[in-house]
C-alpha positions as CSV (number, residue, x, y, z in Angstrom):
1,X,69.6,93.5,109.7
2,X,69.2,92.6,113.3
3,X,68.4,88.9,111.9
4,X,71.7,88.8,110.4
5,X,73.2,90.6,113.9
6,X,72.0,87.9,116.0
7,X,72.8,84.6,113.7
8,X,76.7,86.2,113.7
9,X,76.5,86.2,117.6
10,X,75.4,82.5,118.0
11,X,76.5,81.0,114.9
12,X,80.3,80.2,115.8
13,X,78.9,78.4,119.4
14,X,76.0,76.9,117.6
15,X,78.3,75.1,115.2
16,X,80.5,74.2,117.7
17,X,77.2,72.6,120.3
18,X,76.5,70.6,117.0
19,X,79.7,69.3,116.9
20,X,79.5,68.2,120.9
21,X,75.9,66.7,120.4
22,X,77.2,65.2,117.3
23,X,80.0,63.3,119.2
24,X,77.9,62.7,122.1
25,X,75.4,60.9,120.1
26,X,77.5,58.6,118.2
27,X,79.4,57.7,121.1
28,X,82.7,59.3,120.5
29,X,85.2,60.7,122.8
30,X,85.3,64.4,120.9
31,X,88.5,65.8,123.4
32,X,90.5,63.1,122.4
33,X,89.7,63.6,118.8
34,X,90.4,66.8,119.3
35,X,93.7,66.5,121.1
36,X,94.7,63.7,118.3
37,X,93.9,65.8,115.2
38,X,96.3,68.5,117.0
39,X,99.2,66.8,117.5
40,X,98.5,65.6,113.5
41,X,98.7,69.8,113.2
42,X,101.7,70.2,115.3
43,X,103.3,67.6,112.4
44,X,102.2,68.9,109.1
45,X,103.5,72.4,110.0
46,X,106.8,70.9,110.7
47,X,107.1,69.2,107.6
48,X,105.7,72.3,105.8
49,X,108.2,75.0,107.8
50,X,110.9,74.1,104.7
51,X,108.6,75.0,101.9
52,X,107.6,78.0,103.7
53,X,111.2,79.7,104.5
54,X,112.1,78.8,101.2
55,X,109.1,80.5,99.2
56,X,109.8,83.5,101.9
57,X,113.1,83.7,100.9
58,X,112.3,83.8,97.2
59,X,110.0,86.4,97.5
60,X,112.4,88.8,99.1
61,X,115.3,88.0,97.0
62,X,112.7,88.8,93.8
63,X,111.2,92.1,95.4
64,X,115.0,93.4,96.1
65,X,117.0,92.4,92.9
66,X,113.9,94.8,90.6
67,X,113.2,91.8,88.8
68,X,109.4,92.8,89.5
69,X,110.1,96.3,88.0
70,X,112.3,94.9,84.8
71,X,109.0,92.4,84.6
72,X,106.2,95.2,84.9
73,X,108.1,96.8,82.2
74,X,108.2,94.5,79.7
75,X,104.9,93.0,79.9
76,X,103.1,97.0,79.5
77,X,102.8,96.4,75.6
78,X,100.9,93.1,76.5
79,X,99.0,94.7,79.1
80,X,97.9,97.9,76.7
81,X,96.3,95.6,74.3
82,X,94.2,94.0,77.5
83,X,93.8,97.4,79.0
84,X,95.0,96.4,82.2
85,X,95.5,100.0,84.1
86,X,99.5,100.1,84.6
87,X,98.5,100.5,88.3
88,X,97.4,97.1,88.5
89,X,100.2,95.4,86.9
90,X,102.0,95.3,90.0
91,X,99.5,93.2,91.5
92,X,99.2,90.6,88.7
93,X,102.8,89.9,89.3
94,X,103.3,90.1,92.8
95,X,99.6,88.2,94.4
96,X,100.7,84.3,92.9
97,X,103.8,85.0,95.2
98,X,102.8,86.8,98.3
99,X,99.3,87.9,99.8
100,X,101.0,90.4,102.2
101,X,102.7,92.3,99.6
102,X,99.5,92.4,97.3
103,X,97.0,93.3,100.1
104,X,100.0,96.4,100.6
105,X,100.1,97.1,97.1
106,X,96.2,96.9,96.8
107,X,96.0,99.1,99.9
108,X,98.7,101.6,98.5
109,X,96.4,101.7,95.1
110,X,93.4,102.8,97.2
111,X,95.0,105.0,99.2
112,X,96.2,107.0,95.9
113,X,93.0,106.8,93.7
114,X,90.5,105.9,96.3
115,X,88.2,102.9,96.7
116,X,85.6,104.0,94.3
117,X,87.9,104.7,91.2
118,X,87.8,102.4,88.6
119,X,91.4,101.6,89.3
120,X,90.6,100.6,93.0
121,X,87.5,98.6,91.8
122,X,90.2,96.7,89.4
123,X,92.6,95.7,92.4
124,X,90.1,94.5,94.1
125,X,88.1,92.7,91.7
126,X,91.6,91.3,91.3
127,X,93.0,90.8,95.1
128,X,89.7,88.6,95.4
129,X,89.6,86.3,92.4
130,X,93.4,85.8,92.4
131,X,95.1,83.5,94.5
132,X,98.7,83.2,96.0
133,X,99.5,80.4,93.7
134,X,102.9,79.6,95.0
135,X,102.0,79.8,98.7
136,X,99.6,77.5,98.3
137,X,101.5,75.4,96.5
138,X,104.1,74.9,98.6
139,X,102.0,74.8,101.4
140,X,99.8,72.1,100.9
141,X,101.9,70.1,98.1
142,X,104.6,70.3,100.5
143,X,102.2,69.2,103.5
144,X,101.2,65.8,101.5
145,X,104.7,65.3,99.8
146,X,103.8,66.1,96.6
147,X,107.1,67.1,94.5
148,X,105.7,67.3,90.9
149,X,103.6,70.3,90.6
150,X,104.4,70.9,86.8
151,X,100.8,70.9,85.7
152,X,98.9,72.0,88.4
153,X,101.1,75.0,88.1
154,X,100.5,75.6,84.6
155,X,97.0,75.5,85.3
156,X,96.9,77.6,88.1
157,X,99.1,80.3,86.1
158,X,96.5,80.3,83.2
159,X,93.4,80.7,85.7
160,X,95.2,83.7,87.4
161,X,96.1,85.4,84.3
162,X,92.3,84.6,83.3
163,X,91.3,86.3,86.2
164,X,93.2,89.7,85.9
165,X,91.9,90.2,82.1
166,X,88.6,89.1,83.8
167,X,88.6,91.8,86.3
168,X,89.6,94.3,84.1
169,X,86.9,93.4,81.6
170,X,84.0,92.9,84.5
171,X,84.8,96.4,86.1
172,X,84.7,97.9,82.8
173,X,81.6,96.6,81.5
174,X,80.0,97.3,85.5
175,X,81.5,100.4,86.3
176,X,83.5,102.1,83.2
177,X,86.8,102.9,82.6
């Protein structure tokens, strides 16, 4: 333990002496690199702000019209024959949209059944091998220009929805229901 302790303390300035020596060895001016792959930052962000209000907007306009609620409702028959927990729907729905409102909800979940329920162990298995699809998407598509995200989409969709019956299934066969 005290091992681990003291590699956490020195690893971040290790790696970061590596990087110097690194530069310094092969002759190359590591500030101005620096300083350059900023200002590249400083760009991307502004080309990505769009995207970003956009997908922000979307997700509050979705929240507030109940259109998660009218959706949570009619996928329960779909989600009995998985056994997802109706607890957990919420979070299949909402965590490709927004990791701030899932990490709530998931919060919310543990705060009501407690972290060692099989319920909580289900949000989380789920909060971690989910992903906010649509952030990401519009994040770094947006930051390369990419405008067709059709399939990569798709494919993203079907690995989420892979994930939550694999959650469910994984904390069932670990844990129990």
């Amino acid at each position: 333990m005290e091992i681990i302790k003291t590699l956490s303390i020195y690893a971040v300035p290790a790696i970061f002496l590596a990087i110097l020596a690194a530069g310094v060895y092969k002759d190359i001016k590591v500030y101005d690199v620096f300083v350059e792959g900023a200002k590249e930052g400083i760009s991307t962000i502004i080309r990505i702000i769009p995207s970003l209000v956009g997908l922000l907007v979307a997700v509050g306009v979705f929240r507030a019209s109940g259109a998660l609620d009218l959706l949570i409702y009619a996928a329960s028959p779909l989600a009995s024959i998985f056994n997802i927990p109706s607890e957990a729907l919420p979070l299949a729905f909402l965590r490709p949209i927004s990791g701030s409102a899932s990490l709530a909800l998931v919060s919310d979940v543990i705060k009501v059944h407690g972290p060692d329920s099989f319920i909580g162990r289900v949000v989380s298995t789920m909060m971690g091998s989910t992903e906010t699809i649509f952030y990401t998407l519009a994040v770094y598509f947006g930051a390369v220009g990419i405008k067709n995200v059709r399939y990569t989409l798709a494919a993203a969709l079907i690995a989420d929805f892979v994930s939550v019956i694999a959650s469910v299934w994984i904390c069932g066969a670990v844990f129990g229901s």
